[in-house]
PLY file of the C-alpha trace (Angstrom):
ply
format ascii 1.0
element vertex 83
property float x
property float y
property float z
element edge 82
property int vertex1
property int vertex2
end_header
0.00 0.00 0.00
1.68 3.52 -1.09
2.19 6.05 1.55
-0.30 7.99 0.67
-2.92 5.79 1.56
-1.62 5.27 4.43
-1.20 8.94 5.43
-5.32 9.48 4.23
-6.55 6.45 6.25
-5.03 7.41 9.10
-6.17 11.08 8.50
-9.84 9.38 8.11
-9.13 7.10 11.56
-8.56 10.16 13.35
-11.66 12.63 11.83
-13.76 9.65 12.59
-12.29 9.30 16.31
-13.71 12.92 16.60
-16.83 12.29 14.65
-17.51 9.44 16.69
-17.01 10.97 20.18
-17.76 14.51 20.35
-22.01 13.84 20.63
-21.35 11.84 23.83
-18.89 14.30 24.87
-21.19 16.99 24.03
-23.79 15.56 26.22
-20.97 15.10 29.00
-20.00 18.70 28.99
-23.75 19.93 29.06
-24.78 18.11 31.41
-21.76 18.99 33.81
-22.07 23.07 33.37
-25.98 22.43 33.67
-25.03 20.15 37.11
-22.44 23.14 37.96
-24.73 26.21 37.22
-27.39 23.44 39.78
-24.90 23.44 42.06
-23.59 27.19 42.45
-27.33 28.27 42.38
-28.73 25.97 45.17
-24.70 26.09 47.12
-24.87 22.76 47.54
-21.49 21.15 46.64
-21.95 17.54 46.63
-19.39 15.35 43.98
-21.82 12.79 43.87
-24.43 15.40 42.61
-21.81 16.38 40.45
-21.06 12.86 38.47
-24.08 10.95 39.10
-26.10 12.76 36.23
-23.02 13.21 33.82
-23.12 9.25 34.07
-26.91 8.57 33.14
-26.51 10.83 30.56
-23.49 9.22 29.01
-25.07 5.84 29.41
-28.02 6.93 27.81
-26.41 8.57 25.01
-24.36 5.69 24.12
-26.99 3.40 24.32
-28.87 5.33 21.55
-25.86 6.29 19.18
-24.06 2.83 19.97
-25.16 1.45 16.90
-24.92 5.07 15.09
-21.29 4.57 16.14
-20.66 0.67 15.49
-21.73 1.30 11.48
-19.18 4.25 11.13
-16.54 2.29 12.82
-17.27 -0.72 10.85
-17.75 1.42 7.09
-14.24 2.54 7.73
-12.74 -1.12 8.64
-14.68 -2.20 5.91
-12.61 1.03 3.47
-9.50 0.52 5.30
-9.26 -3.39 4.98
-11.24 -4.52 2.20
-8.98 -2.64 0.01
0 1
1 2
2 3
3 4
4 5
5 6
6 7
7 8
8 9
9 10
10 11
11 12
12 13
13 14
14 15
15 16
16 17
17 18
18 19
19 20
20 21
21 22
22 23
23 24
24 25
25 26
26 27
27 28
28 29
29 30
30 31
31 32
32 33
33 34
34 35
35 36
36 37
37 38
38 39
39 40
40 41
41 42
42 43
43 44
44 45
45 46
46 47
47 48
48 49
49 50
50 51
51 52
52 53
53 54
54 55
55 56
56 57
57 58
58 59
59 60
60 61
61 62
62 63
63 64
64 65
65 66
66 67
67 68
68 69
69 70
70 71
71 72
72 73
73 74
74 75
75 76
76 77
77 78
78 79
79 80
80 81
81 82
């Protein structure tokens, strides 16, 4: 395989490492300055009240965009390995 098909995959790998992650990471960083903006409003400084709803909402979100995110992972093994 030439270099530059090398050089593009991995360029492709790495766009779809971002593509792939940034809506649960989106939901993790909303939901933390919501939980923050919670918890400088009502003074109550609790970590647990901190995390606990970042993880539901992460769970949640990558229960519904697993498969979302299992078909672009597996189109681009599919592009990188079947040739």
């Amino acid at each position: 395989m030439p270099l530059d098909d090398l050089v593009s995959l991995a360029q492709q790998g790495l766009l779809l490492a971002l593509v792939v992650s940034l809506p649960v990471l989106g939901v993790a960083a909303v939901i933390g300055l919501v939980s923050a903006i919670f918890q400088a409003a009502t003074q109550v400084h609790d970590a647990a009240l901190g995390h606990f709803p970042k993880f539901v909402a992460v769970t949640i979100a990558l229960a519904l965009l697993g498969p979302w995110m299992g078909r672009q992972l597996l189109a681009f093994a599919l592009r990188a390995f079947g040739g």
